[in-house]
mmCIF file of the C-alpha atoms, coordinates in Angstrom:
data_MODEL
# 
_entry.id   MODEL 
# 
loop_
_atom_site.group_PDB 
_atom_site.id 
_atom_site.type_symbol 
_atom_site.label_atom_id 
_atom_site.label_alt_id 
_atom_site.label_comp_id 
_atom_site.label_asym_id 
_atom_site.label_entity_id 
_atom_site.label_seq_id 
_atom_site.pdbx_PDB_ins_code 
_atom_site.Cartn_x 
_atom_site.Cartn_y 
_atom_site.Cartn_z 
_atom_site.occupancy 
_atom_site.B_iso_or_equiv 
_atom_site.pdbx_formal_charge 
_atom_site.auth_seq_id 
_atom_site.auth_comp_id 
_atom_site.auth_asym_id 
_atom_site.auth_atom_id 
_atom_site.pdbx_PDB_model_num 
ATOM 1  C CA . UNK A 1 1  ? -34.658 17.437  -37.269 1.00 0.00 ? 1  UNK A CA 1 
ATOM 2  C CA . UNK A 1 2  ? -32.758 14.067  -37.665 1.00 0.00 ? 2  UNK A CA 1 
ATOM 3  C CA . UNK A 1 3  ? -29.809 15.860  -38.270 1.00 0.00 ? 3  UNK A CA 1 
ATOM 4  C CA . UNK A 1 4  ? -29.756 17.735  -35.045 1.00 0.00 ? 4  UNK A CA 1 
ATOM 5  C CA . UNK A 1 5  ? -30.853 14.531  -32.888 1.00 0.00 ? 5  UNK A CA 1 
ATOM 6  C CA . UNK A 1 6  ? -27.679 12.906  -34.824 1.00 0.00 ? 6  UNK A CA 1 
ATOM 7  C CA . UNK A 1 7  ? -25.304 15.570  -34.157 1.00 0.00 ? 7  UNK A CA 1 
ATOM 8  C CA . UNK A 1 8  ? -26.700 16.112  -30.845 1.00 0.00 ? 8  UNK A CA 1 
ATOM 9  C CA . UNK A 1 9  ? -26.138 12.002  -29.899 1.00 0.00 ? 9  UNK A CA 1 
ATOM 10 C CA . UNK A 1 10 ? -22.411 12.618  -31.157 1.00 0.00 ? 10 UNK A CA 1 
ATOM 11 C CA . UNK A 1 11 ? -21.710 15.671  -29.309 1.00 0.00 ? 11 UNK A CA 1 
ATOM 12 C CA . UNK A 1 12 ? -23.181 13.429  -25.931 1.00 0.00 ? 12 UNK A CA 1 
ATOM 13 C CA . UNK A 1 13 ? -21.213 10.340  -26.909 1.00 0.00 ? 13 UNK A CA 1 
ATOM 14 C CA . UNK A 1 14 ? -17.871 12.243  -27.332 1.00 0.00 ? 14 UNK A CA 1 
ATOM 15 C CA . UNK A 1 15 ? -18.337 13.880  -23.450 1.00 0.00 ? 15 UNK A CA 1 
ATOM 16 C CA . UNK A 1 16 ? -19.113 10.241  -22.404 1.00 0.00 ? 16 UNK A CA 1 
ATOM 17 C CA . UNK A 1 17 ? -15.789 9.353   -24.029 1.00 0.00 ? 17 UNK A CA 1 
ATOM 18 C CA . UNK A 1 18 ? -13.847 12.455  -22.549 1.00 0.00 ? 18 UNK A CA 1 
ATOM 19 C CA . UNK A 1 19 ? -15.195 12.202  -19.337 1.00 0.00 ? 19 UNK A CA 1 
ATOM 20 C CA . UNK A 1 20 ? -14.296 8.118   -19.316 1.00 0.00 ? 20 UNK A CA 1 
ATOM 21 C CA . UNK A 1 21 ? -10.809 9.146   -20.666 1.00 0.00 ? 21 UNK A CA 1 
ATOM 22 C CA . UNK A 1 22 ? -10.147 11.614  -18.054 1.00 0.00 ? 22 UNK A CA 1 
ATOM 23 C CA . UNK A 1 23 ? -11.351 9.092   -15.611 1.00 0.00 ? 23 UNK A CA 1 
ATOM 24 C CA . UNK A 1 24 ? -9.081  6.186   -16.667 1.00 0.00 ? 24 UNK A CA 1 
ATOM 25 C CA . UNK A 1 25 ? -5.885  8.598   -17.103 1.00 0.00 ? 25 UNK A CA 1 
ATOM 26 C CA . UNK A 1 26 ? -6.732  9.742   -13.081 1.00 0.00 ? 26 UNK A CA 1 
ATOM 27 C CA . UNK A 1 27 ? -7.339  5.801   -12.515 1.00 0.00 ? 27 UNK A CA 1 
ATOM 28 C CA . UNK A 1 28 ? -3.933  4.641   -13.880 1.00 0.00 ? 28 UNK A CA 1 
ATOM 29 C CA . UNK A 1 29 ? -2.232  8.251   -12.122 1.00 0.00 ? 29 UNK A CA 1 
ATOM 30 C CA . UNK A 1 30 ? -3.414  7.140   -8.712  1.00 0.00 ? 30 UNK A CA 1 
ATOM 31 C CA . UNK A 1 31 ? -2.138  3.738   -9.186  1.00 0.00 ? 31 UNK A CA 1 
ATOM 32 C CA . UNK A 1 32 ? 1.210   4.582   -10.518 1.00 0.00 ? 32 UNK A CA 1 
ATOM 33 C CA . UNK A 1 33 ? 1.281   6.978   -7.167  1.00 0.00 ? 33 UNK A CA 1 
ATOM 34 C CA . UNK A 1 34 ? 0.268   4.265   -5.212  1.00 0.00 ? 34 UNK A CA 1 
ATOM 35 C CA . UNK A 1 35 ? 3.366   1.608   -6.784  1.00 0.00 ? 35 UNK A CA 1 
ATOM 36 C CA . UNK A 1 36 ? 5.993   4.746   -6.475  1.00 0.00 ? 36 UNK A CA 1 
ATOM 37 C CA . UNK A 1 37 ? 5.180   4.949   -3.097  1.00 0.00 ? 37 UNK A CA 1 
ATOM 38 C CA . UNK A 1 38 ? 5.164   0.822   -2.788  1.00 0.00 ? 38 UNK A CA 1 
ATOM 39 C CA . UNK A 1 39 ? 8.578   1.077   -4.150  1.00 0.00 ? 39 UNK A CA 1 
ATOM 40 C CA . UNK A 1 40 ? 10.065  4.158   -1.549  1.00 0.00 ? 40 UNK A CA 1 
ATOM 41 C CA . UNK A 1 41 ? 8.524   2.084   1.464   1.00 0.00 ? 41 UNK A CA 1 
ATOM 42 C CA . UNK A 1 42 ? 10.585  -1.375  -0.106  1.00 0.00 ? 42 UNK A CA 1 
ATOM 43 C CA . UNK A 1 43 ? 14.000  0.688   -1.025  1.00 0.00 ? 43 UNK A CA 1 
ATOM 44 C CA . UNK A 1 44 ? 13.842  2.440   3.006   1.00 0.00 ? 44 UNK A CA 1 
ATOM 45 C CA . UNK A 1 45 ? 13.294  -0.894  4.709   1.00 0.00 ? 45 UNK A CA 1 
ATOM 46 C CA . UNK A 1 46 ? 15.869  -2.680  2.373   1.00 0.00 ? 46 UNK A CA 1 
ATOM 47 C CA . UNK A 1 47 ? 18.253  0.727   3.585   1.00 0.00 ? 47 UNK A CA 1 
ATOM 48 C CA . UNK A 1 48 ? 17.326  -0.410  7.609   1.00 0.00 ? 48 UNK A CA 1 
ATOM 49 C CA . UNK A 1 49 ? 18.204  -3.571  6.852   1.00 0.00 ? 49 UNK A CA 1 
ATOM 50 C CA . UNK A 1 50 ? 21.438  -3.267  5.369   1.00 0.00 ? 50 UNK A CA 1 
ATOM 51 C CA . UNK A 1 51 ? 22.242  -0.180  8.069   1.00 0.00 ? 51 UNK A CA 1 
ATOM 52 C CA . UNK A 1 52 ? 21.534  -3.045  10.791  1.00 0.00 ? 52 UNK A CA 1 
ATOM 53 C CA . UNK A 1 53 ? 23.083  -5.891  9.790   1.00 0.00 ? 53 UNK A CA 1 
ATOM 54 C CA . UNK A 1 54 ? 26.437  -3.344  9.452   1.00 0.00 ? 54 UNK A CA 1 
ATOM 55 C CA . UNK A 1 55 ? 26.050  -1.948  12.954  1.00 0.00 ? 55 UNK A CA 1 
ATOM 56 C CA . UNK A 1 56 ? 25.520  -5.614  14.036  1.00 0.00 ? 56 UNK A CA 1 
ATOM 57 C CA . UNK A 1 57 ? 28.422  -7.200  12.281  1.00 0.00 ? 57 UNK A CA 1 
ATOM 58 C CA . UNK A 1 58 ? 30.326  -3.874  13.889  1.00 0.00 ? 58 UNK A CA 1 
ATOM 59 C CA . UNK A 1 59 ? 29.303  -4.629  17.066  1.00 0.00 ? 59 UNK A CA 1 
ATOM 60 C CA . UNK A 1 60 ? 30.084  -8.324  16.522  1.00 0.00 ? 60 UNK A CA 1 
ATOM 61 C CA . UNK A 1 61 ? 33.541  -7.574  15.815  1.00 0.00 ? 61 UNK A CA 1 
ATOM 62 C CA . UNK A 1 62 ? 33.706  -5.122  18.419  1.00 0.00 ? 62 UNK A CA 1 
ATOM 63 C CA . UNK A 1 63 ? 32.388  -7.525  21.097  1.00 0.00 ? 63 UNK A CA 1 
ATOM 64 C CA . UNK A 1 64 ? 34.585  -10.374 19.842  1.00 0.00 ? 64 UNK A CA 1 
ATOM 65 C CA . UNK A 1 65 ? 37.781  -7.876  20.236  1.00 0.00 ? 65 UNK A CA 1 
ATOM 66 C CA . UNK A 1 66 ? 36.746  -7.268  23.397  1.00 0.00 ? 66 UNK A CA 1 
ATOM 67 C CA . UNK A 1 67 ? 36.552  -11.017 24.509  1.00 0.00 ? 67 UNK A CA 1 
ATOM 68 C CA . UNK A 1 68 ? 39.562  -11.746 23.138  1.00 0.00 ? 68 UNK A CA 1 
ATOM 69 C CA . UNK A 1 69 ? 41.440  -8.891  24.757  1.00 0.00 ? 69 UNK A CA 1 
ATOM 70 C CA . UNK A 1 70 ? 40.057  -9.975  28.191  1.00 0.00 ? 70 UNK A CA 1 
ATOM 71 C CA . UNK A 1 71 ? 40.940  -13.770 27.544  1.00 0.00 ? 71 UNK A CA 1 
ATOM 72 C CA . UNK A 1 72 ? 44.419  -12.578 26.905  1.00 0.00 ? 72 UNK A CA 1 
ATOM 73 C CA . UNK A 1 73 ? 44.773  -10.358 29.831  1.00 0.00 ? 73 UNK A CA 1 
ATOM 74 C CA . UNK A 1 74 ? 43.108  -13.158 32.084  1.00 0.00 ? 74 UNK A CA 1 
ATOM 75 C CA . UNK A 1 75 ? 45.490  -15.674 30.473  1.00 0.00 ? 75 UNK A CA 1 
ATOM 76 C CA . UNK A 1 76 ? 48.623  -12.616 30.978  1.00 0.00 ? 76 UNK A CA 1 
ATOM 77 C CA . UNK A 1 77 ? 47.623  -13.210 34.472  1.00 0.00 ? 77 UNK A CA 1 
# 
């Protein structure tokens, strides 16, 4: 009778275990999910950024070509 509360305790203990396992390894799968997804969200506003700051310096250049092309027509004049 021991025996089979004993092996019966076991058999409980090592579903606890499996069950906590399969709990942690969803745990730490969610939360590598969660930093992947972090890291997309960083990497496409880090893209914007850099896609702005060349259509700015673009139209910087453009606008300065521009100004300088008029003061040299207005000073033609």
């Amino acid at each position: 009778m021991k025996q089979q509360q004993q092996q019966q305790q076991e058999e409980e203990e090592e579903e606890e275990d499996k069950k906590k396992k399969k709990k942690k390894k969803k745990k730490k799968k969610k939360k590598k999910k969660k930093k992947k997804k972090k890291k997309k969200k960083k990497k496409k506003i880090a893209s914007e950024r850099r896609r702005d700051a060349t259509v700015r310096s673009f139209l910087d250049s453009t606008v300065c070509d521009s100004i300088d092309q008029s003061t040299k027509l207005n000073a033609g004049n």
